[in-house]
MARLO-640053 format. One record per atom (N, C-alpha, C): residue number from 1; residue in one letter; chain; atom name; x, y, z. Coordinates in steps of 0.02 Angstrom, whole numbers, plus 50000, padded with zeros to 5 digits. Atoms other than C-alpha are relative to their C-alpha. Layout:
BEGIN
     i   aa   ch   at       x       y       z
   NUM    a    A   CA       X       Y       Z
...
***
This chain:
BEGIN
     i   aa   ch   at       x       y       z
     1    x    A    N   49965   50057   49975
     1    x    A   CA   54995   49964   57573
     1    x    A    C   50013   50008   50075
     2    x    A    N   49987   50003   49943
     2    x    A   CA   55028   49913   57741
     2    x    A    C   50058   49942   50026
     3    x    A    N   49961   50024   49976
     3    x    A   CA   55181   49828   57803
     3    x    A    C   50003   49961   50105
     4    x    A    N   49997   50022   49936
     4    x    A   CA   55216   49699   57947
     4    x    A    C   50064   49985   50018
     5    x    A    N   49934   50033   49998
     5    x    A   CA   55371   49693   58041
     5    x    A    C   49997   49945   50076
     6    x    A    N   50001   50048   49935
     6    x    A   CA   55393   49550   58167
     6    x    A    C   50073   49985   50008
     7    x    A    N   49952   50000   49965
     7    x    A   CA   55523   49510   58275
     7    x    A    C   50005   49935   50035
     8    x    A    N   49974   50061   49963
     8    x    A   CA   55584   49320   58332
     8    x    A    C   50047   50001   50043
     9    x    A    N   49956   50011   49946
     9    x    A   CA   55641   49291   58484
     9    x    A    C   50027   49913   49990
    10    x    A    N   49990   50070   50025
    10    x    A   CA   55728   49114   58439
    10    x    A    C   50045   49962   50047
    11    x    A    N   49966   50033   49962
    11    x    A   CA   55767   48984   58543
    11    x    A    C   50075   49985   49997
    12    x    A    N   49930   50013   50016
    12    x    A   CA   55938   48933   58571
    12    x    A    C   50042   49936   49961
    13    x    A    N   49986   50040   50056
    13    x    A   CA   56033   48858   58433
    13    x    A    C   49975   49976   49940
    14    x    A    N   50039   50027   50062
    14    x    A   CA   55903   48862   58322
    14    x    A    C   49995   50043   49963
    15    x    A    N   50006   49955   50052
    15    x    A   CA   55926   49007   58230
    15    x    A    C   50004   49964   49925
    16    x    A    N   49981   50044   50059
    16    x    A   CA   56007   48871   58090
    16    x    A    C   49919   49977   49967
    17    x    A    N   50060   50026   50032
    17    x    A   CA   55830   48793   58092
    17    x    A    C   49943   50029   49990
    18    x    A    N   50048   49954   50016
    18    x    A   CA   55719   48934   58094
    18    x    A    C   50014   50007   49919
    19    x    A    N   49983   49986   50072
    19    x    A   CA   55814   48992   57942
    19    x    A    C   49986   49962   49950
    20    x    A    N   50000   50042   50035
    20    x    A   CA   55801   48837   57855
    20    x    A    C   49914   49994   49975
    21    x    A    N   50078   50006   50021
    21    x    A   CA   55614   48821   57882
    21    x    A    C   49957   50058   49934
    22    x    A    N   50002   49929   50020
    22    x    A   CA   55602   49004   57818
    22    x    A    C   50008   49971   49916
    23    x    A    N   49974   50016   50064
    23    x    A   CA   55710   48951   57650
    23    x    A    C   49968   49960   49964
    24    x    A    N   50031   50081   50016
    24    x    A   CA   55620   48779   57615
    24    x    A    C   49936   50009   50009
    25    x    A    N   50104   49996   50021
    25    x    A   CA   55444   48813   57649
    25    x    A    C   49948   50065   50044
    26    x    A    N   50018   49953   49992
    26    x    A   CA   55393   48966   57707
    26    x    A    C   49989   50045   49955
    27    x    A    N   49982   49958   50067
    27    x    A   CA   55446   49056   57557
    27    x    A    C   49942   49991   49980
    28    x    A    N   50037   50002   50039
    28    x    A   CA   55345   48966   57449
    28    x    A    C   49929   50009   50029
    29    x    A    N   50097   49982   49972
    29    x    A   CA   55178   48976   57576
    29    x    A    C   49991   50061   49997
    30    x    A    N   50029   49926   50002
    30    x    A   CA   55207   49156   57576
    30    x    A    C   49966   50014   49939
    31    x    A    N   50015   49990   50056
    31    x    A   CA   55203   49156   57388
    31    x    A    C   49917   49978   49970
    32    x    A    N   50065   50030   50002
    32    x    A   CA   55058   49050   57386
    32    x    A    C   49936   50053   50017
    33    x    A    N   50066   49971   49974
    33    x    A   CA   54947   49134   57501
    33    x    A    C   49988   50082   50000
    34    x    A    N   49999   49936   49999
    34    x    A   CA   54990   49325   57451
    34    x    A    C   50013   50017   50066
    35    x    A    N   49942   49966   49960
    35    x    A   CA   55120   49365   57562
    35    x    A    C   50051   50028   49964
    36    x    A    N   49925   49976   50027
    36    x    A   CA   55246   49481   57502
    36    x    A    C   50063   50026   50061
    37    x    A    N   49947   49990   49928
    37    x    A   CA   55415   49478   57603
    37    x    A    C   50045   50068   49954
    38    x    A    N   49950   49952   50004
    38    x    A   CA   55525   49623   57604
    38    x    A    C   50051   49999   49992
    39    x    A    N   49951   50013   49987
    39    x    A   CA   55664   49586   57689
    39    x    A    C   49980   49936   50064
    40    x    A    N   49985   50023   49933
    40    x    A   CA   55721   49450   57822
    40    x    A    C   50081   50021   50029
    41    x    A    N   49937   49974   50005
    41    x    A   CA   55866   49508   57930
    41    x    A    C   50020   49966   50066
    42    x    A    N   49991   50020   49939
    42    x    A   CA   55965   49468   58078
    42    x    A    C   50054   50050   50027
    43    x    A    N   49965   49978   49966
    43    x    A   CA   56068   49562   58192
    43    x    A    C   50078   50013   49987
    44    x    A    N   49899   49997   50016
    44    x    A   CA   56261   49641   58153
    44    x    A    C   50013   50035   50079
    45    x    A    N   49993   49964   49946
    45    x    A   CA   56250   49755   58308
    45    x    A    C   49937   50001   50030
    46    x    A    N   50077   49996   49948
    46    x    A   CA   56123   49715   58446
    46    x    A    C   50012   49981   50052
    47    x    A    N   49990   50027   49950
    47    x    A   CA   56107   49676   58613
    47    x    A    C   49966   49922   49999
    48    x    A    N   50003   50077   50031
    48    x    A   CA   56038   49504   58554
    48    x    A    C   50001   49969   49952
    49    x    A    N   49963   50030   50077
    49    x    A   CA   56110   49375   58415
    49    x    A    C   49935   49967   49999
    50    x    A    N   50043   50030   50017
    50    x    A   CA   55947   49286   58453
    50    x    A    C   49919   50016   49953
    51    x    A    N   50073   49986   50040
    51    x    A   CA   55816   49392   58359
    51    x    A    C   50023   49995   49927
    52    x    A    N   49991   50037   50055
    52    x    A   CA   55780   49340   58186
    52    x    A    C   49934   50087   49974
    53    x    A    N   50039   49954   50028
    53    x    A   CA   55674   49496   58093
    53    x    A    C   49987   50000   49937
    54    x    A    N   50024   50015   50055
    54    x    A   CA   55567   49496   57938
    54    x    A    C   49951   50066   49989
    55    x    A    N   50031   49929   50000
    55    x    A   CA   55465   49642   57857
    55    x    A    C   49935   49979   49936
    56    x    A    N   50018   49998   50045
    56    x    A   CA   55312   49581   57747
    56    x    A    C   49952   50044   49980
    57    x    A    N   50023   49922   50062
    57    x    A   CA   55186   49706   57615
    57    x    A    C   49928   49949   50025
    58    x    A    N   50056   50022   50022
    58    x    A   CA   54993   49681   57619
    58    x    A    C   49975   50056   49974
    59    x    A    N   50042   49920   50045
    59    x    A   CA   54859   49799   57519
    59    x    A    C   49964   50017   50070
    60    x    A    N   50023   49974   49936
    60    x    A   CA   54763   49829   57692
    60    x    A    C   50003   49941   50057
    61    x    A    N   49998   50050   49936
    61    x    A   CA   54726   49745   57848
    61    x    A    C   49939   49923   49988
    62    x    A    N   50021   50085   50030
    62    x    A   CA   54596   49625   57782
    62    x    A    C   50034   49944   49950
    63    x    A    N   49964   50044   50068
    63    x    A   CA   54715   49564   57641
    63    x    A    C   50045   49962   50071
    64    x    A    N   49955   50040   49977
    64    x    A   CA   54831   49527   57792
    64    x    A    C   49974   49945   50039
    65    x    A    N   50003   50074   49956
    65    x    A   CA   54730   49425   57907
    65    x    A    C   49945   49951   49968
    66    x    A    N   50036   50046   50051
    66    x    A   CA   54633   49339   57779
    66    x    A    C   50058   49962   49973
    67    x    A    N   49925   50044   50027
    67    x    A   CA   54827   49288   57711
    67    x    A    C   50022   49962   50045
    68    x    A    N   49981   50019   49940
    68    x    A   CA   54887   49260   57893
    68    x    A    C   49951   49919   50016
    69    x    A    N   50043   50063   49980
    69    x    A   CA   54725   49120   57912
    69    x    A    C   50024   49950   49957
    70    x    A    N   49986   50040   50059
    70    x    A   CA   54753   49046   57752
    70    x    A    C   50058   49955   50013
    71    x    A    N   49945   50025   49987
    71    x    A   CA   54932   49022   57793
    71    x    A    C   50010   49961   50022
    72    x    A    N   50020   50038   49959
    72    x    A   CA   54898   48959   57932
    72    x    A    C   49970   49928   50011
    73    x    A    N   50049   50051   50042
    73    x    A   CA   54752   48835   57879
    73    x    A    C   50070   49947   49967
    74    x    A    N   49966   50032   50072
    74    x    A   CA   54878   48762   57730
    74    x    A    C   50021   49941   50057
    75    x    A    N   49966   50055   49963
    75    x    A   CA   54932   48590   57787
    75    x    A    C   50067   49999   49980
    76    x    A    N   49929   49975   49997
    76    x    A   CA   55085   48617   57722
    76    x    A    C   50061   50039   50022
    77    x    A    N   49958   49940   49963
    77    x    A   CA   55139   48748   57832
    77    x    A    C   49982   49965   50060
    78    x    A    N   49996   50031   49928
    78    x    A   CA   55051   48652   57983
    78    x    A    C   50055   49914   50000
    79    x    A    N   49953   50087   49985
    79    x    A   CA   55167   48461   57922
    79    x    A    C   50054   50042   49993
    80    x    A    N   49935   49971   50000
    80    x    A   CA   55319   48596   57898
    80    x    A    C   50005   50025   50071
    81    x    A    N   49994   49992   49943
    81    x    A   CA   55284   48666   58071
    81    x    A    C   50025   49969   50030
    82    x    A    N   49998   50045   49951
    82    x    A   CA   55252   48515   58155
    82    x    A    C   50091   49967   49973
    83    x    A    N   49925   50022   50011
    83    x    A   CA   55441   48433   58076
    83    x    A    C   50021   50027   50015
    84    x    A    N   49935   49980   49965
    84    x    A   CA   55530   48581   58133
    84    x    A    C   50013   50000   50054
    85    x    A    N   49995   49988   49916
    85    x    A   CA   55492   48557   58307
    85    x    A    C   50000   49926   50031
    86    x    A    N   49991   50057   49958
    86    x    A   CA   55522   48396   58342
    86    x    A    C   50077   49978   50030
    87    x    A    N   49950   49973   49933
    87    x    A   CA   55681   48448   58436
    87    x    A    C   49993   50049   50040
    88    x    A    N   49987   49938   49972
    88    x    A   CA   55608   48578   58513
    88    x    A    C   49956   50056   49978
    89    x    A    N   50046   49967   50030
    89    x    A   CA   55499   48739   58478
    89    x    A    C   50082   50039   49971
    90    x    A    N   49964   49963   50041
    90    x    A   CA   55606   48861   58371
    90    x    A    C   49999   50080   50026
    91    x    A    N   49999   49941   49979
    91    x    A   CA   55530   49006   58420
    91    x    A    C   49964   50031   50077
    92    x    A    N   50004   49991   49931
    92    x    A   CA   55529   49091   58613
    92    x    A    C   49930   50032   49987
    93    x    A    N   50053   49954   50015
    93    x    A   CA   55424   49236   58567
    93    x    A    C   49995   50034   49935
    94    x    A    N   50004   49965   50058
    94    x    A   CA   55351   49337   58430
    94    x    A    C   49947   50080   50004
    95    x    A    N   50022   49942   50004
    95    x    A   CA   55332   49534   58422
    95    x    A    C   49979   50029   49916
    96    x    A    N   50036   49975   50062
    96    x    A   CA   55221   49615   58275
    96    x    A    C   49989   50079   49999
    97    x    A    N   50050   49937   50010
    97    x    A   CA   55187   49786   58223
    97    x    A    C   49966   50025   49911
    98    x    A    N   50010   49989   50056
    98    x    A   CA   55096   49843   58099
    98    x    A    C   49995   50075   49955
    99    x    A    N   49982   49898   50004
    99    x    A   CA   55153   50011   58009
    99    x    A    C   49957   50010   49919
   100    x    A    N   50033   49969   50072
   100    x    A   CA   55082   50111   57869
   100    x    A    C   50059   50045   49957
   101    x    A    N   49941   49950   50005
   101    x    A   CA   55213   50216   57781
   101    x    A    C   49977   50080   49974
   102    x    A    N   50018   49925   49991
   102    x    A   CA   55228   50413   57781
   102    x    A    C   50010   50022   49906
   103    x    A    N   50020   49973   50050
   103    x    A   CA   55167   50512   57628
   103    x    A    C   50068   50014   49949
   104    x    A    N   49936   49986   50044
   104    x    A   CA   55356   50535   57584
   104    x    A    C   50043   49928   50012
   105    x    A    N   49949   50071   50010
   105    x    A   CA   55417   50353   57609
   105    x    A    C   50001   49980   49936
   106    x    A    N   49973   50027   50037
   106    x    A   CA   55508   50257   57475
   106    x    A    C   49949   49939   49986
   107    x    A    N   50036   50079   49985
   107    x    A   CA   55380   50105   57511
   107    x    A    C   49934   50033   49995
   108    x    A    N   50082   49979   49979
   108    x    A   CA   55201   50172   57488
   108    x    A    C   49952   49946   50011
***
């Protein structure tokens, strides 16, 4: 397995609607397109309230960006996009890494 953690930089005031998008139809595209989420989290102690963080599972790196296109592709994720941004984009920036875990992690 290989894990992705990304990191939202989120515009201001929109953390409410990131989240929402997340809850309401993200979920289920992940589910759809073989995405497994981990965790999503946000900040108790940070030097910014604005990052939004999420951690999802693939079996290797082709499972992920073959999921990632798909996702992508789905019109349902591009008419959920396009509605959340019509005040606005949601998100500033977006940092990715992609980790593998160590022979003694909890997460293989």
């Amino acid at each position: 397995m290989i894990y992705e953690h990304r990191c939202y930089t989120v515009a201001q005031g929109k953390m409410n609607d990131l989240q929402s998008r997340f809850r309401d139809h993200t979920m289920k595209l992940f589910d759809k397109h073989g995405i497994k989420p981990i965790g999503f989290f946000t900040p108790v102690i940070a030097e910014a309230s604005n990052k939004f963080y999420f951690i999802v599972e693939f079996r290797d790196l082709a499972h992920r960006e073959s999921a990632w296109a798909a996702f992508g592709a789905d019109p349902e994720w591009q008419k959920a996009l396009e509605e959340s941004h019509k005040n606005g984009e949601l998100v500033i920036s977006i940092e990715n890494k992609i980790l593998a875990p160590t022979d003694f992690s909890p997460l293989k």
